[in-house]
Each structure stands twice: as structure tokens, then as C-alpha cells.
KEDO-586092 format. One record per residue: residue in three letters; chain; y negated, z negated, x negated of N, C-alpha, C in turn. Coordinates in steps of 0.1 Angstrom, whole numbers, padded with zeros to 4 digits. Example, Ala and Ser with C-alpha at 12.3 -4.5 7.8 and 13.67 -1.06 7.14 Angstrom:
REM KEDO-586092
(atom ALA; A; (0057; -0078; -0132); (0045; -0078; -0123); (0033; -0078; -0132));
(atom SER; A; (0022; -0071; -0128); (0011; -0071; -0137); (0000; -0079; -0129));
END
This chain:
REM KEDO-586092
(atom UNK; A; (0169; -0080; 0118); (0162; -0067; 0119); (0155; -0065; 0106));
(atom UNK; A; (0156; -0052; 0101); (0148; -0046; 0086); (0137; -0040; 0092));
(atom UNK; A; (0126; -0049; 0086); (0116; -0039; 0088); (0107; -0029; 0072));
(atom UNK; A; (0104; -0017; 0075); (0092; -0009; 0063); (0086; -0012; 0064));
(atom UNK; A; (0078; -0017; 0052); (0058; -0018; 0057); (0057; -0006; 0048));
(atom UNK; A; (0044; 0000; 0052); (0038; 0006; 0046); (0022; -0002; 0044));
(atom UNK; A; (0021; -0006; 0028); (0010; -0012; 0028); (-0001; -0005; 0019));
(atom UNK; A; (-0017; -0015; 0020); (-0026; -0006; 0014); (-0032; -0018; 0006));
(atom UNK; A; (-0030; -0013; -0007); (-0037; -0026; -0017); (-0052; -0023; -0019));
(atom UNK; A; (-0064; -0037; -0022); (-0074; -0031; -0029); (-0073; -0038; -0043));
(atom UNK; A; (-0080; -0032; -0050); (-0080; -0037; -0061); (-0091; -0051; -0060));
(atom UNK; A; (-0094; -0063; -0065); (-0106; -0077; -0068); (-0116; -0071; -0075));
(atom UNK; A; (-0110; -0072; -0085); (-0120; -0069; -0094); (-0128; -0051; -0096));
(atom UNK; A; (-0118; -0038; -0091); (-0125; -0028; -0084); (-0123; -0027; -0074));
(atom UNK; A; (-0135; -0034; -0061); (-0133; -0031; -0047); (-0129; -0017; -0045));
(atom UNK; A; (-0134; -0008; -0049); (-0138; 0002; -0043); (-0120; 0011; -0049));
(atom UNK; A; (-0113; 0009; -0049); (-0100; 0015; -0055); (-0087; 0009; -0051));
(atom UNK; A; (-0079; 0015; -0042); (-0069; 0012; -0032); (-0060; 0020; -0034));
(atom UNK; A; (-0045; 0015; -0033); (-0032; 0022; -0037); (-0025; 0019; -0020));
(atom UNK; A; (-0017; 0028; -0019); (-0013; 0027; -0005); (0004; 0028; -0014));
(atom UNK; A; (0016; 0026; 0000); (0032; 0025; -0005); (0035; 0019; 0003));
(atom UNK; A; (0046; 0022; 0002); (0059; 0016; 0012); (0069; 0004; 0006));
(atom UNK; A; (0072; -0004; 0008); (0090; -0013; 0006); (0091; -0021; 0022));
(atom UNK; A; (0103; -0032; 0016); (0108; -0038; 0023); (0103; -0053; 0020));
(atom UNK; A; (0100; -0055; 0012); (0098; -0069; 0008); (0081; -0071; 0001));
(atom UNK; A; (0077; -0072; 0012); (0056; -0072; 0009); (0054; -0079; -0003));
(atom UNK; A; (0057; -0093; 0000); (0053; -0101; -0009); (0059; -0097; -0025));
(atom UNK; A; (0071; -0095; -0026); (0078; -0091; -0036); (0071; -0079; -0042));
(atom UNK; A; (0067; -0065; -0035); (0058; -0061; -0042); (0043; -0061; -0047));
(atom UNK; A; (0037; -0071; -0038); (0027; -0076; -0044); (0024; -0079; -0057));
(atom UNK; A; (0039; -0090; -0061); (0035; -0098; -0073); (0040; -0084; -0082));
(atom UNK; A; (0049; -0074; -0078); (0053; -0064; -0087); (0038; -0050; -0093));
(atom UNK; A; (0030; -0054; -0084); (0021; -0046; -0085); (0010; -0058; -0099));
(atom UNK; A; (0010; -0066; -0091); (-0001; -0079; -0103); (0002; -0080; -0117));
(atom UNK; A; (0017; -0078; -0118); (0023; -0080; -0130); (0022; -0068; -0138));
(atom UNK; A; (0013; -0060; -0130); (0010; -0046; -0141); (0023; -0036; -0147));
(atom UNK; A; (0035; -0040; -0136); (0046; -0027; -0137); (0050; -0018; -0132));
(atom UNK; A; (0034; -0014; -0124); (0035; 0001; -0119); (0024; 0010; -0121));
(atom UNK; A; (0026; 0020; -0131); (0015; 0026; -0138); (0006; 0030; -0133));
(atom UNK; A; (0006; 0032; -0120); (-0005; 0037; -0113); (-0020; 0025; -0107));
(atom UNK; A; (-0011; 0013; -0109); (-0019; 0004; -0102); (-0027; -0010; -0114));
(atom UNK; A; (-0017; -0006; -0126); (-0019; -0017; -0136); (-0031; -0012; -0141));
(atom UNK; A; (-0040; -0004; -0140); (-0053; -0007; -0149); (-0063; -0019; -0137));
(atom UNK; A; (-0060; -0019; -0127); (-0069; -0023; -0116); (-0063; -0037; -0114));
(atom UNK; A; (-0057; -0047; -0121); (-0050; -0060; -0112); (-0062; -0067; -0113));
(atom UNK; A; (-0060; -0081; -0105); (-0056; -0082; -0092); (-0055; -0072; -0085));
(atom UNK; A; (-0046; -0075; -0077); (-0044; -0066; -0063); (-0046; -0080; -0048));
(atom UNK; A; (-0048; -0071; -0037); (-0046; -0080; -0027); (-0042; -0072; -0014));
(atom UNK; A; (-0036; -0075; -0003); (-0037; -0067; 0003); (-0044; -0066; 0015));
(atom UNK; A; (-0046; -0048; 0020); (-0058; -0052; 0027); (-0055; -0049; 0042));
(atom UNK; A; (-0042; -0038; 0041); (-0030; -0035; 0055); (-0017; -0036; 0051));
(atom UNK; A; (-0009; -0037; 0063); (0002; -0036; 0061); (0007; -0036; 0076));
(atom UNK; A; (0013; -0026; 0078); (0020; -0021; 0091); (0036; -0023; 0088));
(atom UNK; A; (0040; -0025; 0098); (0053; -0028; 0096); (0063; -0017; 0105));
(atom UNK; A; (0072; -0015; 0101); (0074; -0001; 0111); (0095; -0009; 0110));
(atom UNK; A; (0105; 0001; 0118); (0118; -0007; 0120); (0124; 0005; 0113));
(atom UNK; A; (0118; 0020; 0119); (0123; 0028; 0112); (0123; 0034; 0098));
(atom UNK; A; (0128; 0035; 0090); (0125; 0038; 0073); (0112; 0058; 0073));
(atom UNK; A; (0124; 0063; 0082); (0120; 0075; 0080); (0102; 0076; 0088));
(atom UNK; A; (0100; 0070; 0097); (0087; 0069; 0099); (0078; 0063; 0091));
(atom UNK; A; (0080; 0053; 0087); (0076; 0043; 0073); (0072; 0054; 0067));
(atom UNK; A; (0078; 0064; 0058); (0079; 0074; 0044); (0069; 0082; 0050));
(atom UNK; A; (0068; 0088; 0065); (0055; 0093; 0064); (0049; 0095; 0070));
(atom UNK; A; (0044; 0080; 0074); (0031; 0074; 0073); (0026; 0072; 0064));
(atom UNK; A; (0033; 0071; 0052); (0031; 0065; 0040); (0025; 0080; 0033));
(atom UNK; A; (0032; 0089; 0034); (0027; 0103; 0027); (0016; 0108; 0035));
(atom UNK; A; (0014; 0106; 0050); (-0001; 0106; 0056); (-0013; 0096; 0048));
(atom UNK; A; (-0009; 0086; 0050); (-0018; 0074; 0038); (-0023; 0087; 0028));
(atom UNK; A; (-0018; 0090; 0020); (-0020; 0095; 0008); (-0025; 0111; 0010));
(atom UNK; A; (-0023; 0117; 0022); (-0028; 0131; 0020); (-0051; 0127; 0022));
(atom UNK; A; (-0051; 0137; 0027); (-0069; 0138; 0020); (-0072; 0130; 0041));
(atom UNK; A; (-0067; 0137; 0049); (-0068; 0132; 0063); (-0066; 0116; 0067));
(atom UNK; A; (-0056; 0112; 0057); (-0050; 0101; 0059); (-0059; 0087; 0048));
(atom UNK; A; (-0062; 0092; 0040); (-0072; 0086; 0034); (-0087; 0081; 0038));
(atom UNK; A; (-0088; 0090; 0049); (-0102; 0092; 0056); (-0101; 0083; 0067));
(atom UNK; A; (-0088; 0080; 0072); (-0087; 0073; 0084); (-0083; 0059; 0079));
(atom UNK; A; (-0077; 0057; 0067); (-0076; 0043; 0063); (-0092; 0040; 0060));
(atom UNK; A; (-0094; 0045; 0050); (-0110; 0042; 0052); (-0120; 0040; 0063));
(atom UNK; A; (-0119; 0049; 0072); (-0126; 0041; 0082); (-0120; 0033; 0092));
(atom UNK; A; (-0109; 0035; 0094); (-0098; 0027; 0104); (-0092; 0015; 0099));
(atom UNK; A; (-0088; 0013; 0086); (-0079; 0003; 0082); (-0089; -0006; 0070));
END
């Protein structure tokens, strides 16, 4: 069985600054985010992670994952996750 996570990174060194995304392989993009080759997340490494939901379906995965990131969905990881 394949599962989607949709996960939510914090940054170590800036607690206060969190990247949310989806793959297949968590750990794999962990170290892809640490190694500073995704522009969005490389000023902030370390990363760690702080959720990670796992879902079976891809197309639910994508959006949740675009909830994560709207202004509603932000508000509930924050307080919820």
C-alpha cells in the first residue's frame, strides 16, 4: 500500500517558521529540505518535523495539503497540529 503524507516542518534554529508539503517518501524529503534544495525552506535549516498525516489517497493528500497553506488552514495547524 502507497501512502501521501502531507507534512509540516519547523524550522530549529527559527522556531517560529514552518513549511507544510506533501510526498511519498517522509524521510527522503526531510534530508531534501536540510540539504537546502528547496528555495523556499533553505534559509531556515535545520528542519524537523512537527506533523505528518498519512493519507492512501494522493488526491486528498493535495488538498489537505493546499488547506495547510490557505490562511484557515494555517490557523488550525497552529492551534491543532
Amino acid at each position: 500500500m502507497v501512502f501521501y503524507y502531507v507534512y509540516i516542518l519547523q524550522s530549529i534554529n527559527y522556531p517560529n517558521k514552518y513549511y507544510s508539503g506533501h510526498t511519498e517518501n517522509l524521510n527522503d524529503r526531510l534530508k531534501y529540505h536540510n540539504l537546502g534544495r528547496c528555495k523556499y525552506t533553505s534559509k531556515y535549516i535545520p528542519w524537523k518535523i512537527k506533523t505528518a498525516i498519512a493519507f492512501t489517497n494522493r488526491g486528498k493528500a493535495l488538498k489537505f495539503e493546499r488547506y495547510l497553506k490557505s490562511q484557515s488552514g494555517r490557523a488550525f495547524a497552529k492551534k491543532r497540529l
